[in-house]
C-alpha positions in Angstrom: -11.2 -74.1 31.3 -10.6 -73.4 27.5 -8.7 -75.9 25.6 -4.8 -74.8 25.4 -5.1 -75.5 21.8 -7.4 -72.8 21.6 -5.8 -69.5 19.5 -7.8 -67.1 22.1 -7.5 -69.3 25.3 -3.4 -68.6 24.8 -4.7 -64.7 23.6 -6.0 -64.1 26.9 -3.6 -65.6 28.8 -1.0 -63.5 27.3 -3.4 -60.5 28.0 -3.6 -61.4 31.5 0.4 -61.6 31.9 0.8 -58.4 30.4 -1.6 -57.1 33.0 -0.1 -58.9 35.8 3.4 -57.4 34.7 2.2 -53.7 34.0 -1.1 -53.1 35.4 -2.3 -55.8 37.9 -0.7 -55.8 41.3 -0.9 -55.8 45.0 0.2 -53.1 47.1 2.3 -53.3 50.7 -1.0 -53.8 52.0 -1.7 -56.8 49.7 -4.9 -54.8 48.0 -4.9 -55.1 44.2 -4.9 -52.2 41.9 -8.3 -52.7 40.6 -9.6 -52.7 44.0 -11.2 -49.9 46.6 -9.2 -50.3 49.3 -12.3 -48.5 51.2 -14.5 -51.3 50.3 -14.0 -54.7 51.6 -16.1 -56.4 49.0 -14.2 -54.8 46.3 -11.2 -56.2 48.1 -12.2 -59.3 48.4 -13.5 -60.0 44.9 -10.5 -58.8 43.5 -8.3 -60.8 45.8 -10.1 -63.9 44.5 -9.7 -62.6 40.6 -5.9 -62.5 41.1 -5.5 -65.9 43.1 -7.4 -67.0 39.8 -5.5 -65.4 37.2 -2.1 -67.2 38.2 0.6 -66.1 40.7 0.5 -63.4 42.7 2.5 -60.2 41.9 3.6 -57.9 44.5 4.3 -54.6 43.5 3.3 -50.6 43.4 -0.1 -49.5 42.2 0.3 -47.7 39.1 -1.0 -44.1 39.6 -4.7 -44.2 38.3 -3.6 -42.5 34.7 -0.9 -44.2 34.3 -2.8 -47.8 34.7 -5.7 -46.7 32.4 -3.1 -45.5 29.8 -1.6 -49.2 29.7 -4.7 -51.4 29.9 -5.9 -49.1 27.2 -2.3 -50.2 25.3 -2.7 -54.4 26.6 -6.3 -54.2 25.6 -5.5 -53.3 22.0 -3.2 -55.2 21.8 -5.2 -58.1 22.3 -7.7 -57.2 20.1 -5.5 -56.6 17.1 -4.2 -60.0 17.8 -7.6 -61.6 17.6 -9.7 -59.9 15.3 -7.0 -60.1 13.0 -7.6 -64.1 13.0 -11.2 -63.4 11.7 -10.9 -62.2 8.4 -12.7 -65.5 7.1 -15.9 -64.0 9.0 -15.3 -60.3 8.4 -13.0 -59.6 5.4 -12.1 -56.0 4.9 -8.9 -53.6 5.6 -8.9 -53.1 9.1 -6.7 -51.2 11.5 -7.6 -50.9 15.1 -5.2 -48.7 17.3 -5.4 -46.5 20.2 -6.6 -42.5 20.0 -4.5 -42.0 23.0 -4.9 -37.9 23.9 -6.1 -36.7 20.9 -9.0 -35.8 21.7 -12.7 -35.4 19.8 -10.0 -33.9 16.3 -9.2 -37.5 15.8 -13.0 -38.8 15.6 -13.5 -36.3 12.7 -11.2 -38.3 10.8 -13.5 -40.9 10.2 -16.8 -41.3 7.3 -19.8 -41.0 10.1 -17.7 -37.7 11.9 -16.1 -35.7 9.3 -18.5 -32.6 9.6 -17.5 -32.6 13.1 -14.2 -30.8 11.6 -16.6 -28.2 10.2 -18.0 -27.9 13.3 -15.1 -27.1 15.9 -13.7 -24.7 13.0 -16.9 -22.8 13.1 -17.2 -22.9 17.0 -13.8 -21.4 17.2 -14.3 -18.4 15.4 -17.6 -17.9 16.9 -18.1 -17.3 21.2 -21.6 -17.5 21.0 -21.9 -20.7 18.7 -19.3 -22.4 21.3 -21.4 -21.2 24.2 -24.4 -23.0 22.4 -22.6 -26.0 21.4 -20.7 -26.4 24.6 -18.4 -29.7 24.5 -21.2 -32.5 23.1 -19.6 -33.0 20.0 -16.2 -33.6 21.5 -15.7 -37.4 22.0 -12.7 -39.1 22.8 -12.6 -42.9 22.0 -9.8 -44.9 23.7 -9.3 -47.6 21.1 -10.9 -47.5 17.8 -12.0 -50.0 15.0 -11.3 -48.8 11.8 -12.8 -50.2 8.0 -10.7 -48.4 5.2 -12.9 -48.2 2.1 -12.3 -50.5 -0.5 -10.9 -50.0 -3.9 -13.4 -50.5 -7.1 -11.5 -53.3 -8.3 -12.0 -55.1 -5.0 -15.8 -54.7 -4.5 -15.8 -55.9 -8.3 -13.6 -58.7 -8.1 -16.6 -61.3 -9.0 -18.7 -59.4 -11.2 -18.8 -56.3 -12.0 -20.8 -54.7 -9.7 -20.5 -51.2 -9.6 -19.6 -47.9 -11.6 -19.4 -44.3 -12.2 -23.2 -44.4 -13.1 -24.1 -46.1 -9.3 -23.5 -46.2 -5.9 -21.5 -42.8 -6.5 -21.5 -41.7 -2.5 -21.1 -45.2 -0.7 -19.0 -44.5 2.1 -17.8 -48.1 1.5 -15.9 -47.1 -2.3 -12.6 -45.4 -1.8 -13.7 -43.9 -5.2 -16.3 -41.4 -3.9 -13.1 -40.3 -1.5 -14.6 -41.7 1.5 -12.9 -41.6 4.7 -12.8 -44.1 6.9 -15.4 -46.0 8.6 -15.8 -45.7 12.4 -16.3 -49.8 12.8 -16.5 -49.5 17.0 -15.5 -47.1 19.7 -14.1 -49.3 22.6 -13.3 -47.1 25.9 -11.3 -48.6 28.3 -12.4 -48.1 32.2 -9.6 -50.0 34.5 -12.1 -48.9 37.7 -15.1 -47.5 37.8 -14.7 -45.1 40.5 -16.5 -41.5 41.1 -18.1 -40.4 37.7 -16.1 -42.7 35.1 -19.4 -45.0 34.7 -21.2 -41.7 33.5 -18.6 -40.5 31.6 -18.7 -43.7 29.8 -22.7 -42.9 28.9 -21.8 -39.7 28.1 -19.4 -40.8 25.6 -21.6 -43.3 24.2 -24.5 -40.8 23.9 -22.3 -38.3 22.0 -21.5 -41.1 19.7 -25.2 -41.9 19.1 -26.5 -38.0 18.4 -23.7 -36.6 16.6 -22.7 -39.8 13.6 -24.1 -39.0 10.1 -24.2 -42.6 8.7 -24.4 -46.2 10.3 -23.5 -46.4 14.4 -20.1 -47.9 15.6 -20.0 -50.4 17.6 -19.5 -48.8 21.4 -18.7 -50.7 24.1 -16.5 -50.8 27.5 -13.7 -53.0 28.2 -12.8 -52.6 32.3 -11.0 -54.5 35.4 -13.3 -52.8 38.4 -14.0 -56.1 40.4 -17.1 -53.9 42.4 -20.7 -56.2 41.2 -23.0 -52.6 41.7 -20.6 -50.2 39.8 -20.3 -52.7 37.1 -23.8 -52.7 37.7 -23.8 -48.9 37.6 -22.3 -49.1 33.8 -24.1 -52.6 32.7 -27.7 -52.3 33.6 -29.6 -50.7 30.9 -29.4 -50.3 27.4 -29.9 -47.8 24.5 -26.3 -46.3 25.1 -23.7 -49.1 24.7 -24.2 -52.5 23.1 -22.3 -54.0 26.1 -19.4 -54.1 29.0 -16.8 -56.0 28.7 -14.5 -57.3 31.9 -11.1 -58.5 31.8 -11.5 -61.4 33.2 -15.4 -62.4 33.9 -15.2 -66.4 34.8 -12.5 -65.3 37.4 -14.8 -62.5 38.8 -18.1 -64.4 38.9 -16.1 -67.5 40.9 -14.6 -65.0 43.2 -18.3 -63.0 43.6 -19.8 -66.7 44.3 -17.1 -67.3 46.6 -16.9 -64.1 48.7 -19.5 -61.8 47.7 -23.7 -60.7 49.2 -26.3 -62.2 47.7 -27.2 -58.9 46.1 -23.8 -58.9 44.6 -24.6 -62.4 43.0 -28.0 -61.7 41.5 -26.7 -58.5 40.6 -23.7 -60.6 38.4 -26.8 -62.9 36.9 -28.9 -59.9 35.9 -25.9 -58.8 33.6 -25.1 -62.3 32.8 -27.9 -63.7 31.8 -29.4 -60.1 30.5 -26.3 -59.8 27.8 -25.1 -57.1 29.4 -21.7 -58.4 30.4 -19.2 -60.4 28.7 -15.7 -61.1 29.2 -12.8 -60.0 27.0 -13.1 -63.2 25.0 -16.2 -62.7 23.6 -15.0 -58.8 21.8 -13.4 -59.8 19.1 -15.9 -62.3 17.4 -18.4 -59.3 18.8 -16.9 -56.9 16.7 -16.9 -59.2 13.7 -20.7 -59.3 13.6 
């Protein structure tokens, strides 16, 4: 157990409460909304999360878009809370919110995406370029991580480091009107039910092929309790720097406890392979 002293030991407990009171309950039948009530193991595992986590709550399962939409808003939260305390390891103006339904207009907003506005325009006016084009630019980030650039007088504040005569298109000079820099794309996957693990490499893929300039960090933050569809998600790399769960010490005590063997070596491969990490470890990610 973390120390209590610890500023992200009482972070995440607060995230978990906000879970438990908006996101994170049991139903009549005593099945947990992050669970497949179809599946016995996913049941079980996520019985044992919630025992962990603190009190049981009793209540109605959120309907599945309503759930995603707050654990997208609790996640944030928590992040702009924490990442916010590491400005001694990562200075800069930073602004992390959520895109909400905005759709892929909002990603052009940003330094690595702006031509993507140039880009819709032109499909727009034109059937056959939209035909071609289809929908792969179109990427919709849950959360974002935002750096604003920074000011001349800033970047100088030392020494003088730069001028008119240099550095003239650094996306990281507010003077060469730069917009802002895409720092990471976080998606938010309550469950990983049907397609939403694919959707979630789509999404990343999108990210990769379509940036002009340095790659955000893009990762996944979700609740599904299920060891093979986090598996699904988790195994392999290329697309995402990592998965995220809500709560991982819970979920690999209640997999030892309760789940196959498969499940279990399935939980070490991700473990161990640095392809899973719990909520904790995001923010001092991100700072890196």
């Amino acid at each position: 157990m973390n120390h209590p002293s610890a500023f992200f030991a009482e972070a995440r407990r607060s995230y978990h409460a906000a879970l438990f009171e908006n996101v994170l309950k049991k139903d009549k039948d005593g099945i947990p909304s992050n669970a497949d009530g179809h599946n016995r193991t996913s049941v079980n595992v996520a019985r044992g999360i919630l025992t962990r986590l603190g009190p049981e709550v009793t209540g109605a399962r959120l309907a599945g878009q309503m759930a995603g939409t707050e654990f997208e808003t609790i996640t944030c939260k928590f992040l702009v809370q924490t990442f916010e305390k590491l400005e001694h390891l990562r200075p800069g103006r930073w602004d992390i919110r959520r895109v909400g339904g905005r759709g892929g207009s909002a990603l052009s907003e940003f330094d690595q995406y702006a031509h993507l506005q140039a880009l819709r325009k032109a499909a727009a006016d034109n059937i056959e370029l939209a035909a071609a084009l289809g929908n792969d630019y179109t990427i919709t980030p849950d959360i974002v991580v935002i750096r604003n650039p920074e000011p001349d007088t800033t970047i100088n504040v030392s020494q003088a480091l730069v001028d008119k005569s240099v550095s003239g298109r650094a996306s990281l000079r507010a003077s060469t009107g730069s917009k802002p820099i895409l720092h990471a794309s976080i998606s938010c996957k309550w469950t990983l039910r049907s397609d939403r693990a694919q959707n979630a490499r789509s999404e990343a893929l999108n990210l990769i092929r379509n940036r002009k300039g340095r790659l955000p960090h893009i990762v996944v933050v979700t609740g599904e309790p299920s060891p093979s569809r986090l598996a699904s998600l988790a195994i392999g790399t290329g697309d995402m720097d990592c998965v995220y769960h809500f709560a991982l010490p819970e979920l690999l005590d209640a997999v030892e406890e309760c789940g196959s063997d498969d499940g279990k070596e399935m939980m070490a491969i991700m473990v161990e392979g640095k392809r899973l990490r719990d909520i904790s470890d995001l923010p001092l990610d991100l700072a890196v």
